[in-house]
N, C-alpha and C positions, 0 to 999 in steps of 0.2 A: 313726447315729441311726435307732431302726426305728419307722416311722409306720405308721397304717393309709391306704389307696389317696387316701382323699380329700384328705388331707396332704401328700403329695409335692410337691407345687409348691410350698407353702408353706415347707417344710422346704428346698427346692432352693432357692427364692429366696433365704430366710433365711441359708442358709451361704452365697452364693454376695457378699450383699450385704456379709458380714461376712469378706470372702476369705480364706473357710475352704474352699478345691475339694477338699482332701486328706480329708475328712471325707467318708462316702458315706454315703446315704440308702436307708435298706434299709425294702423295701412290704412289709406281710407281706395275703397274701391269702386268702382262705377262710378265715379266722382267727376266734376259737381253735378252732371246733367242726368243722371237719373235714365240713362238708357233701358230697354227691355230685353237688351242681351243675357238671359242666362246663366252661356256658357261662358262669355265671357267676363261677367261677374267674379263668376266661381274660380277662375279659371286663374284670376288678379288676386281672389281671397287665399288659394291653395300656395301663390307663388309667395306670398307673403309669408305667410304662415311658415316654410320651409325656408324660408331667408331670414325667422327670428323673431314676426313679429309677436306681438302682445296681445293686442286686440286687433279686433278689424274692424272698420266702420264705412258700413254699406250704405250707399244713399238709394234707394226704395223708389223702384219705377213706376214716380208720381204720375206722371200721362198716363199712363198705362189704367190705371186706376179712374181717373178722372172721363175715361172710356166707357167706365163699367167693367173692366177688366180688373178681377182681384186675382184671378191665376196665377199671370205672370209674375206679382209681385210677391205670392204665396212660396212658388216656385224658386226665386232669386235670393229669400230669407231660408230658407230648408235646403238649399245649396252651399251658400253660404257656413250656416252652420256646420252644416257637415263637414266644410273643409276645416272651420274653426277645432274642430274637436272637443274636449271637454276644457283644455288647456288655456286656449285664448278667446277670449271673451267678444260678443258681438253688441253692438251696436247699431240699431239701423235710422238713417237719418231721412224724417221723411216730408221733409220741403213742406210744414204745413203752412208758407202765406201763399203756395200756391192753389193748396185743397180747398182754403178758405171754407169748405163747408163744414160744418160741424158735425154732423151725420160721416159724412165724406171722413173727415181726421180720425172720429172713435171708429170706423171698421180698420183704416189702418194700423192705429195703434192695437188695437188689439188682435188682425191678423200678425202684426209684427211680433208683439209679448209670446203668443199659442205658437208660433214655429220656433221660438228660441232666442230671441235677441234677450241680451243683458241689461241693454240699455237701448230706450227711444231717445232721438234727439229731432230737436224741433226744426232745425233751416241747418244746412248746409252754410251758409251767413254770403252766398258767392252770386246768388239768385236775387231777385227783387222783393222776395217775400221774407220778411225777418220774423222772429220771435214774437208772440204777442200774449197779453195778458189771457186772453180767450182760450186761444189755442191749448196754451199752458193748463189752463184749468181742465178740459178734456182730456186731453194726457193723462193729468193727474188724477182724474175719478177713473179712466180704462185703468189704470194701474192698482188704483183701489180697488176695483171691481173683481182685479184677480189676484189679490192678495196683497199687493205691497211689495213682493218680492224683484219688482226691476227698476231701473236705474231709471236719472230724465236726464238729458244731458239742455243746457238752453245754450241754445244759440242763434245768433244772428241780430245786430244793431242792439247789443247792446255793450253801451260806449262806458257806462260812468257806473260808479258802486251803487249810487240811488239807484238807476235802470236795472241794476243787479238783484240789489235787496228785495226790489217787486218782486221776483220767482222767487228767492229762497223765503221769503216769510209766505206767500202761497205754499211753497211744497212744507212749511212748516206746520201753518194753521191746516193741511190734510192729514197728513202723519202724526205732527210732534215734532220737538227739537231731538230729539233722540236719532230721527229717518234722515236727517240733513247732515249726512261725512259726505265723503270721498266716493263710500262706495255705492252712495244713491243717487247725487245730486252733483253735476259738473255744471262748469259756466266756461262759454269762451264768447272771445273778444279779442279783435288784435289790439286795440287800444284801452280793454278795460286794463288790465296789467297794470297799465304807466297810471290810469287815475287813480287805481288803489296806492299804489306806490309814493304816488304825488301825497295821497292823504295822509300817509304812513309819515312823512318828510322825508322819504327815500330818496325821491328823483323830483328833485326839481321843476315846476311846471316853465313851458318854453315862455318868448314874448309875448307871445298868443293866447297863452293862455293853456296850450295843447302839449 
């Protein structure tokens, strides 16, 4: 379940009363708009973290960047982490339909992996820039490049299992079916859910269709 900072505790108490521990509570911080604040990045990742959460998931100040400025954003991920400690796991999300360059996304991705993040993920999915087959593939070879050892989280407009399956048989034909669990590969969507579901005959599709 991913809350914003001041939810944590609530969210932790709530599974915790309902002994649901297997459920982790993911903070997202500097969210959605990618400010160049810091401290108060850090400040949203520390309060989390001491309220319970699991992971943090920072979104990466893309302007900042798109400046020529790789500092700040250097700076906001080795903050972060730090507040992370060894325990909870970071993620940094870094709006790449807005980098759109492709030069531009591999220095992100890979200033993000070298300070620490667990996990890249691609769009925030809240911005105009979603997910893209492209993108993904740059991701995926900076991640190669330093081993394999971090996660890609995809998101943003992707609505239906077909638009799904395009990144996970990419991050398969990189790695193997072997690198595609849990702990490498996530997908969000607020409406892929209901069409996997839909295909399952879980949930019923509406009159629409939707």
């Amino acid at each position: 379940v991913c809350v914003y900072p001041r939810f944590t505790l609530l969210a932790r108490t709530t599974l915790d009363r309902q002994q649901t521990p297997d459920i982790r509570v993911v903070a997202v911080v500097n969210f959605p708009y990618g400010s160049p604040n810091v401290e108060n990045a850090a400040s949203e990742a520390r309060a989390a973290v001491m309220s319970g959460a699991d992971e943090i998931e920072m979104v990466y100040p893309f302007r900042t960047l798109l400046s020529g400025d790789r500092k700040t954003g250097l700076d906001m991920i080795a903050a972060c982490r730090s507040a992370c400690g060894r325990r909870v796991s970071l993620t940094v999300t870094l709006e790449t339909g807005d980098l759109r360059d492709p030069q531009i996304i591999r220095d992100a991705c890979r200033d993000a992996i070298t300070s620490g993040a667990d996990f890249i993920k691609t769009s925030t999915g809240k911005l105009i820039g979603s997910a893209t087959p492209q993108a993904a593939r740059i991701m995926l070879e900076t991640i190669a490049d330093v081993g394999g050892q971090v996660g890609l989280k995809f998101c943003g407009g992707i609505r239906t299992f077909a638009e799904a399956r395009v990144f996970l048989d990419m991050a398969q034909a990189r790695f193997g079916p072997q690198w595609v669990n849990a702990q490498r590969v996530r997908l969000a969507g607020s409406s892929l859910l209901d069409d996997i579901l839909s295909q399952l005959g879980v949930l019923a599709p509406g009159p629409y269709g939707d």
